[in-house]
C-alpha positions in Angstrom: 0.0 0.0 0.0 1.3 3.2 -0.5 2.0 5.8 1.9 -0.8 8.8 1.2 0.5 10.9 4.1 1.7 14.2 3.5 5.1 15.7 4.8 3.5 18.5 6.7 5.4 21.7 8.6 4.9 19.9 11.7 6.3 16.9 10.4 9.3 19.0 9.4 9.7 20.4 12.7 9.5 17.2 14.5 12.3 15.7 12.4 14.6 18.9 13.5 14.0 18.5 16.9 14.5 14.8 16.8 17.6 14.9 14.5 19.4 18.0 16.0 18.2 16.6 19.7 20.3 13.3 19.2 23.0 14.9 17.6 23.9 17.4 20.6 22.3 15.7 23.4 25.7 14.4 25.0 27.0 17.8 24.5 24.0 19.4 25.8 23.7 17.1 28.8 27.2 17.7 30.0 27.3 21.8 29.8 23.9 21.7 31.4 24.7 19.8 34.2 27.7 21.8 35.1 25.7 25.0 34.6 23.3 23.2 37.5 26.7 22.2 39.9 27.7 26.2 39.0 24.6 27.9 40.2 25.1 27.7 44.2 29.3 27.6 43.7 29.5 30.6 45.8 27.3 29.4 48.4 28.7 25.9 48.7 32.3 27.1 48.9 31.1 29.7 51.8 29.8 26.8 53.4 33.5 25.2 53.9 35.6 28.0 53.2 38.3 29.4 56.5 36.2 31.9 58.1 37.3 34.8 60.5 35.6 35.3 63.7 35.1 38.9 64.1 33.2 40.9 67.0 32.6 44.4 66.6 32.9 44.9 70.0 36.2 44.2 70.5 37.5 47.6 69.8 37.0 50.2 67.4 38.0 49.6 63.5 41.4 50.6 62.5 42.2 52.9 60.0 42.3 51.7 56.7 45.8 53.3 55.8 47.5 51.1 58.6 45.5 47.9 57.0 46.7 48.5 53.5 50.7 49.3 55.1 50.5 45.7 56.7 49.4 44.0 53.8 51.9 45.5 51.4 54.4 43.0 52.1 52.1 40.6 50.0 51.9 42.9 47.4 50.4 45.6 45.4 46.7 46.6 47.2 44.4 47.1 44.5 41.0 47.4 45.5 39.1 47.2 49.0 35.4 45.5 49.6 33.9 47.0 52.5 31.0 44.7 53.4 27.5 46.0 55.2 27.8 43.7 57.8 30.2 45.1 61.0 30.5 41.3 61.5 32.6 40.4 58.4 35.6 40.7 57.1 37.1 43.5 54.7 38.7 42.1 51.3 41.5 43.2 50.2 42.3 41.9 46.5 46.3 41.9 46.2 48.4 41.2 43.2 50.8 38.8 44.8 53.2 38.6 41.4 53.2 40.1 38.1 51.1 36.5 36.9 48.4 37.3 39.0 46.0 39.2 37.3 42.9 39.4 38.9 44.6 39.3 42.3 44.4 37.0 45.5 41.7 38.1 48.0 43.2 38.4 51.8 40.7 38.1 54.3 41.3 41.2 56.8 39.7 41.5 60.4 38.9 45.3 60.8 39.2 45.8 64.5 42.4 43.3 64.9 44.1 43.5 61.9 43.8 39.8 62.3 44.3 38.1 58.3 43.2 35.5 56.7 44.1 33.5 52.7 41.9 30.9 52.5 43.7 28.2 50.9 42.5 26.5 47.8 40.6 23.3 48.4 39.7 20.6 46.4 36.2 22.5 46.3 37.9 25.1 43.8 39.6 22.2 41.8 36.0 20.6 41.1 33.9 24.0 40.6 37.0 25.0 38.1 36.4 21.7 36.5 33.0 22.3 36.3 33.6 25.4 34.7 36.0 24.0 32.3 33.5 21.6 31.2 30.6 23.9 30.9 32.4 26.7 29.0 35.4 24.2 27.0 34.3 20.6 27.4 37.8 20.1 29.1 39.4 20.5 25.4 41.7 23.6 24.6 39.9 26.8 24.4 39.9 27.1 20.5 38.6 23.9 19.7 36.1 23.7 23.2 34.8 27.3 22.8 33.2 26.8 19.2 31.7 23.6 19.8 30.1 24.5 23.2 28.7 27.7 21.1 27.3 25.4 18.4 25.1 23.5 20.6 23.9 26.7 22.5 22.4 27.6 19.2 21.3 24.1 19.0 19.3 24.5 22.1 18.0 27.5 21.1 16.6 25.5 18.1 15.4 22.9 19.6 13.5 25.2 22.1 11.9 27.0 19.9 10.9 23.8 18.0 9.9 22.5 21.1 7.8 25.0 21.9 6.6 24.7 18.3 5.4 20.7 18.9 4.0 21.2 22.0 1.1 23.3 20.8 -1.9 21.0 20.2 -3.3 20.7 15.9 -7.0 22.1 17.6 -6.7 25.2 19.7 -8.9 24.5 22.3 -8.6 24.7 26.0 -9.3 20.6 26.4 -6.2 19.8 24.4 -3.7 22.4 26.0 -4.6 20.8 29.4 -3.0 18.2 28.7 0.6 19.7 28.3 0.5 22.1 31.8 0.9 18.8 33.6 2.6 15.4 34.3 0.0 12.3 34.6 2.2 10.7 36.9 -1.0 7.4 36.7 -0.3 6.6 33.8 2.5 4.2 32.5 6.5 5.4 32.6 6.3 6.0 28.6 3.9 8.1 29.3 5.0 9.8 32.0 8.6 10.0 30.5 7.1 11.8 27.6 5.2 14.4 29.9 8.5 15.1 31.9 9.9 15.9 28.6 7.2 18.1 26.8 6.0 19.7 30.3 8.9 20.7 31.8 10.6 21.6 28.6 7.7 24.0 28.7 7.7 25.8 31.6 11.8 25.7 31.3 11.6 26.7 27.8 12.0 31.1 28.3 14.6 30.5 30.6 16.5 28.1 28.8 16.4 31.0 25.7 17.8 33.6 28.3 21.0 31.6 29.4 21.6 30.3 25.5 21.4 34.2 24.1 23.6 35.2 26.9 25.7 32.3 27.3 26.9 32.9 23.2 28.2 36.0 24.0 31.3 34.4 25.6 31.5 31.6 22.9 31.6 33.6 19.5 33.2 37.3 19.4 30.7 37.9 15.8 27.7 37.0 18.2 28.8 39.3 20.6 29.6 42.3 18.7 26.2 41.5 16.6 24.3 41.5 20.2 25.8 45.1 21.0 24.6 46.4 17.6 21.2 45.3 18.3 21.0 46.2 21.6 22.9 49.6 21.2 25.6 49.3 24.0 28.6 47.1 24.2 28.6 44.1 26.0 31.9 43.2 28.2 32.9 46.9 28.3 36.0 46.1 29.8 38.6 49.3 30.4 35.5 51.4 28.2 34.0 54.4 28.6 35.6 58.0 29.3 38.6 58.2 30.6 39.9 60.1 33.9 43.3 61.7 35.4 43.2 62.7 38.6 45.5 66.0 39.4 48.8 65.5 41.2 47.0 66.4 45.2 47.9 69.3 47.1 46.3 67.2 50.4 45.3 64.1 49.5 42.4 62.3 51.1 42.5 59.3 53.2 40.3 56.6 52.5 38.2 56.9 55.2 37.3 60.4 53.8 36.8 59.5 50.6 34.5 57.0 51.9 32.6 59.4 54.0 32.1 61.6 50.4 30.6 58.4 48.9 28.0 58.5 51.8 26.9 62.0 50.6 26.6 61.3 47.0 25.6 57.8 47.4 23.2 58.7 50.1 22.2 54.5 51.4 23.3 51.5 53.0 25.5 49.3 50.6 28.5 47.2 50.4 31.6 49.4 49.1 34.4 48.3 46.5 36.8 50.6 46.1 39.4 50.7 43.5 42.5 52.4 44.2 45.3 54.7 42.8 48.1 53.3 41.4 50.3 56.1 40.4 50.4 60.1 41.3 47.4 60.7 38.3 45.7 57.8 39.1 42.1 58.0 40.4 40.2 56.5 42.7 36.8 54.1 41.9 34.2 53.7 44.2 31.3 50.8 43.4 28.4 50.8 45.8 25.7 48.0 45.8 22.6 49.1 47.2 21.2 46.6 50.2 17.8 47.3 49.3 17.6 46.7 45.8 16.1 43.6 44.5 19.2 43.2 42.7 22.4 42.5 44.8 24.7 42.9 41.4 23.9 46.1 39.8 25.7 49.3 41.4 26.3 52.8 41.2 29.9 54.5 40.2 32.0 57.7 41.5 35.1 58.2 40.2 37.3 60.7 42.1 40.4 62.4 42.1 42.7 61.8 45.0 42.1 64.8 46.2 38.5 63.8 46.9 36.8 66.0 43.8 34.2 64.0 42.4 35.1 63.9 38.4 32.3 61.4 37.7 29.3 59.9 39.4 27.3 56.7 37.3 24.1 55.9 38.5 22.8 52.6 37.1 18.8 53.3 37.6 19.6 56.2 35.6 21.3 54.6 32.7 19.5 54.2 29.6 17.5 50.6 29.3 20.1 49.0 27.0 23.2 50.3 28.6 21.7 48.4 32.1 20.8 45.1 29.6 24.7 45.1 28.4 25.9 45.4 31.7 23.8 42.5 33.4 24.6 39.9 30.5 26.7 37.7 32.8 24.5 37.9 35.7 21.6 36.8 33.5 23.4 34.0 32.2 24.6 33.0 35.8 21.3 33.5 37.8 22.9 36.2 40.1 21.1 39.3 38.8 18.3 38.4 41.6 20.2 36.9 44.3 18.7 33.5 45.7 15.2 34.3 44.1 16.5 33.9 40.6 19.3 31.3 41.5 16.3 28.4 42.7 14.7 29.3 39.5 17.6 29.0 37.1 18.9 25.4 39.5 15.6 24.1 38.9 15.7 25.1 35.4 19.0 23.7 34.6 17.6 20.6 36.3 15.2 20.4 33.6 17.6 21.0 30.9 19.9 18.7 32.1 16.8 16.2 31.9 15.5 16.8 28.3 18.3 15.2 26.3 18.0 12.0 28.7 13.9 12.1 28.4 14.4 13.2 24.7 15.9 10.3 23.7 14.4 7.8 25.7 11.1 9.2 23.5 13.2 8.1 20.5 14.3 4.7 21.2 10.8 4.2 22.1 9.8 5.1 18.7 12.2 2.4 17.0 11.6 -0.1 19.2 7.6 0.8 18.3 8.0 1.1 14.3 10.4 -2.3 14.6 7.7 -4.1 16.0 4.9 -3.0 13.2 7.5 -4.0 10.6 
């Protein structure tokens, strides 16, 4: 008899997400599930890390000029965190050797002078694998980068084909019911398939968020593509206007420069301040607002060292995509809502992590099924 069915759109559709699905889903499966391991890294490591037991009450906080002359001897002092909290510790980032670029963070009690390196653990071996797997595959960065990047937009297909499939062919309420839930009384096939087309649902704008960031570290075309669209460059590093400070008459102490931030940044926040390197240098001041919803967006002053305020960045007052470009890597990461929008992209990366396995369990239930009519 001959086969009278037509190749429909849907048909078409099906076949992409199928073909592309099996293709990648190894791939898929292993960046996802570090991406999971990666959400909470911060708060795992916290949970093990050295810790310094500070109270306030011990004595009164020393200044901040005898601080940074005690920990010289490790280095060049290149920026200060001052946290909220009178119970934690100040971090001082230092740059131990000319290798070390982003600098080693020395854990500093205020009122003691008491300090702290946390050594490295095998904790930060396995996140960094983790992070080597999710962003390289463990290969060299060349040949890792591009491939990781290549099934990103393979997700991205097979999301939106997803999403395409998991309309019903009638659009009426009865038949979309079916897809907002997981009939866990029926047989596993069934309920293999609902884990699969369900949750990839209710995943599915989530999982487009973290692919159209998460390109923008795997091709340098994608990225420079996203700032045209969105108007503002994304990974601004060293951009922007650029500033000199004066060589100071009286120079300010940090203390007072801190106490200027207070009047111009008028709240309650955790400081980060960047400091001078050379006679012209200036100084930056980052300050995170503690009662924003957002714990990673902050507001700038940059000032001279004699204290003269030369620029002052307020991030609510930025236009829209100029605070898009800056929150890429949060949004990839989960961050850019603190815990709220961590459990959501965990959960999410659960699911992802998920839909390859469910995906192609669907599949080889399909063979064995046509085998069986033939």
């Amino acid at each position: 008899m001959k086969n009278n069915k037509k190749y429909t759109f849907k048909k078409f559709i099906n076949d992409v997400h199928l073909w592309l699905g099996v293709g990648s889903g190894i791939i898929l499966f292993l960046v996802c599930l570090s991406g999971t391991l990666l959400v909470f890294e911060n708060e795992i490591k916290d949970v093990f890390k050295e810790k310094l037991t500070i109270n306030p009450i011990e004595s009164e906080v020393q200044p901040i000029a005898q601080l940074n002359q005690q920990l010289r001897v490790n280095g060049e002092v290149k920026r200060l965190t001052i946290p909220v909290e009178k119970d934690a510790p100040y971090e001082f980032d230092i740059k131990t050797s000319p290798d070390d670029r982003r600098g080693t963070t020395f854990l500093v009690n205020p009122y003691t002078s008491e300090t702290l390196l946390p050594k490295k653990t095998s904790l930060d071996e396995f996140f960094f694998t983790l992070f080597k797997i999710h962003r390289w595959l463990l290969l060299d960065v060349p040949v890792g980068r591009p491939i990781v990047g290549i099934a990103t937009i393979i997700f991205l297909v097979l999301s939106v084909t997803g999403i395409i499939l998991w309309f019903p062919k009638k659009y009426k309420w009865k038949n979309f019911k079916p897809g907002f839930k997981i009939k866990f009384s029926a047989n596993w096939k069934r309920i293999n398939h609902d884990l699969h087309n369900t949750l990839g649902f209710y995943a599915c704008i989530f999982i487009i968020i973290m692919a159209l960031t998460g390109l923008n570290w795997s091709f340098d075309w994608y990225r420079e593509g996203a700032s045209n669209v969105i108007g503002a460059k994304i990974f601004d590093r060293g951009g922007g206007p650029k500033f000199k400070s004066s060589i100071p008459k009286n120079e300010k102490s940090v203390e007072e420069l801190i106490e200027i931030s207070s009047q111009e940044l008028n709240y309650s926040g955790k400081l980060r301040i960047t400091f001078a390197t050379t006679s012209n240098d200036i100084i930056e001041i980052r300050k995170y607002n503690s009662n924003n919803f957002s714990p990673v967006t902050s507001d700038q002053l940059i000032l001279d060292r004699e204290g003269k305020v030369l620029h002052k960045e307020i991030f609510n007052e930025k236009p829209l995509n100029v605070q898009l470009a800056s929150v890429i890597k949060p949004l990839h990461t989960g961050e850019i809502y603190g815990s709220f929008s961590k459990i959501i992209y965990f959960i999410t990366c659960l699911i992802a992590t998920s839909l390859p396995v469910t995906g192609t369990i669907i599949w080889l239930n399909k063979l064995k099924k046509k085998k069986k009519k033939s």
